[in-house]
N, C-alpha and C positions, 0 to 999 in steps of 0.2 A: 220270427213270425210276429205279426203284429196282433193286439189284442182286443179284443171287442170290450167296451168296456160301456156302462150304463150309469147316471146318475137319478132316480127318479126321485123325484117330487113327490109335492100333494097330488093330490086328486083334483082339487080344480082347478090345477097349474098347468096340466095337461089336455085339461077339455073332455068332452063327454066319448066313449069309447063304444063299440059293439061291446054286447053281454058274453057273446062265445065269439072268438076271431078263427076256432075252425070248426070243421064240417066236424058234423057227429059221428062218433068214433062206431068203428067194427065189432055188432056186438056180440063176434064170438071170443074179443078182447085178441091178446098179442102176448108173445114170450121172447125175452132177449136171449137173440143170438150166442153162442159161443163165437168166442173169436177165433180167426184161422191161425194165426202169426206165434208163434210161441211168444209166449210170456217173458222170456229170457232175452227176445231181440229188441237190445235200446241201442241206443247210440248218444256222441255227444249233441247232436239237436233235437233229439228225442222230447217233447213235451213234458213239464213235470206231470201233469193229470196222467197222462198217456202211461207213464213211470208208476204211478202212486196206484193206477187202478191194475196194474200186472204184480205189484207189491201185495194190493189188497185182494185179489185169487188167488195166491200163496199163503196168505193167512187166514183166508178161510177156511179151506183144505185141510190145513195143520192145526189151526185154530177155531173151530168153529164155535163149540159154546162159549169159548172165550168171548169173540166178536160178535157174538147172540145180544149177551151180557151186557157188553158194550154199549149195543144198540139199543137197548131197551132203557138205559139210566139216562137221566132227564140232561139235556145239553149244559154243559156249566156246572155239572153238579160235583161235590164229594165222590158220588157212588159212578161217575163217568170217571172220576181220577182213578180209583181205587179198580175199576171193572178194563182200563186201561193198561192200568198195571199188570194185569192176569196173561197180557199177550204181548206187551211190548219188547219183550228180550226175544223173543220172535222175529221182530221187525228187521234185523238188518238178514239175519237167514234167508230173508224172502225179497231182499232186494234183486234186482236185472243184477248180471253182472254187466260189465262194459268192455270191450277188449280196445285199451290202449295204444296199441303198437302204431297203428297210423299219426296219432297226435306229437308232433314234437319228434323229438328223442327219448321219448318215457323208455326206460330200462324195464316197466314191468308192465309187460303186457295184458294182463286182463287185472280187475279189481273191480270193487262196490261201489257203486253211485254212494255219495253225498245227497240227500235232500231234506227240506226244511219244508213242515207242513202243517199246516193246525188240525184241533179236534174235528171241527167241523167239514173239512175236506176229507178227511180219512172216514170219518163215519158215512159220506156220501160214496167212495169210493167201497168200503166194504159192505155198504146197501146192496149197492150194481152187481158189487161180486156175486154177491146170495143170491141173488134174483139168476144173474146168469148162468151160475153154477146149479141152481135147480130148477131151472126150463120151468118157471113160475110162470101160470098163465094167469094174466094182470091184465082183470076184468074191468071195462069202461064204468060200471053200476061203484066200484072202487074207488076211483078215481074220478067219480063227481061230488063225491063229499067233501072234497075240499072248494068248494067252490067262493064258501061265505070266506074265507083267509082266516076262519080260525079250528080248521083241521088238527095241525099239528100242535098246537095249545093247549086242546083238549087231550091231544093220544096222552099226554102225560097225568091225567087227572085232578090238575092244579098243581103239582109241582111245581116248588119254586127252583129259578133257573138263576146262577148268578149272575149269567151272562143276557141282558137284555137284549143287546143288538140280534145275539145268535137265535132266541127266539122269535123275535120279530121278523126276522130273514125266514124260518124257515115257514112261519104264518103267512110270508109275501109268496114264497114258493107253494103251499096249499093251497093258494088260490088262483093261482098260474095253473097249479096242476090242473086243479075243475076246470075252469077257463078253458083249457086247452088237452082234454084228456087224448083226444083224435092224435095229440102232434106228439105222444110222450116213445108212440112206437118209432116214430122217425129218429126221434134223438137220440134214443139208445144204442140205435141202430147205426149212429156214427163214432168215428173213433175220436177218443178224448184230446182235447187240444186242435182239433183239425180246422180246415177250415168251412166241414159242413156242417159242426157242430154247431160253430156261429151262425151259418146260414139258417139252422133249424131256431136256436134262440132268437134270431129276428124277425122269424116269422110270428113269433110269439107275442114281439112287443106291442099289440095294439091293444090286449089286453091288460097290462102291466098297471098300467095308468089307476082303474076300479081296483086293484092290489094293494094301494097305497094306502095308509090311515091321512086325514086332513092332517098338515102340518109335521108329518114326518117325513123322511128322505133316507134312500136306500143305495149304495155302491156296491154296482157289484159287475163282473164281468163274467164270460158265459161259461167258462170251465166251473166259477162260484156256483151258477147258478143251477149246470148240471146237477152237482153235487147237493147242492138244495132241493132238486127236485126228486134226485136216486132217493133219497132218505124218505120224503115225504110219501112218496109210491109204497117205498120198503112198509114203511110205517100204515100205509093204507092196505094194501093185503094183510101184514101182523094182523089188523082188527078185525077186516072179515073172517078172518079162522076164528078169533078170538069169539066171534059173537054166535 
């Protein structure tokens, strides 16, 4: 399957953009669907997003304050290795399994996926999960706070990150979020990897552009960006409870 992939610019490499690229959202908000498909059904052209986010509804289930923990330490950090740690001997328990026997001559018919995945994909995927898993209604008033692109910056309190890129991405996603809180119910609402997901992150891109800082540049493709946006959501209801 081929991949949607983005490089953006500055801001005024792009040209001048609408302030909201959609309609104003539903204000009795929206809750992510359960999925219908069991969690177990992958295959070998199975999406890794598609893989990682039936991985991360297995561990939250088994895991939950583990991956609470997770989610709360600042991206890059010591305490995101260490909060990591609390659930990762978990992680292959909750892989898909895969059944073999069509591919080849395999002798062993079902076995574990293999995959390779960074921090910042798995905390977006174990965002989704929580959200999905407790029929969170994820309020539009929510989800315009990130409008200015420094939402997620602040959730942390000034923590430092030793990852700069990773907070800068997810500062580019808080402000895609506001920009776009009407469009967060459609995306969800598609399956990861697919090809409406792309469809939905490209309805997005007219806002992207006012996302950018002058002078910096972002890559990123839309399974990335989901995953930037699940966390920054997760992260914005966290502080309406909080407050």
């Amino acid at each position: 399957m081929s991949r949607l992939s983005f490089c953006i610019g500055a801001l005024s490499a792009l040209g001048g953009v609408a302030a909201h690229a959609q309609m104003l959202p539903n204000p009795m908000g929206f809750t992510i669907g359960q999925e219908q498909r069991d969690w177990r059904t992958v295959g070998p052209d199975t999406p890794a997003q598609l893989t990682l986010m039936r991985t991360a509804e297995c561990l939250v289930r088994k895991r939950d304050g583990e991956t609470t923990a997770y989610l709360a330490a600042a991206p890059g950090s010591d305490a995101e290795q260490v909060a990591y740690a609390g659930f990762s001997g978990q992680i292959n328990d909750c892989m898909p399994q895969i059944d073999f026997s069509a591919i080849g001559n395999a002798r062993r018919a079902h076995g574990t996926l293999t995959m390779r995945f960074e921090n910042s994909a798995l905390r977006g995927a174990l965002a989704e999960a929580k959200l999905r898993r407790d029929k969170t209604l994820i309020q539009p008033a929510a989800l315009a706070i990130g409008d200015d692109g420094m939402f997620a910056a602040e959730r942390f309190h000034g923590q430092r990150s030793a990852d700069v890129a990773r907070s800068f991405a997810l500062g580019f996603a808080g402000c895609v979020m506001g920009n776009n809180s009407s469009a967060m119910a459609g995306l969800f609402a598609t399956e990861p990897g697919s090809e409406d997901e792309k469809s939905a992150i490209v309805a997005m891109a007219p806002s992207f552009g006012q996302c950018v800082l002058e002078g910096q540049q972002l890559k990123l493709d839309a399974p990335t960006l989901r995953n930037q946006l699940a966390e920054t959501v997760y992260y914005s209801i966290m502080g309406s409870k909080d407050a």
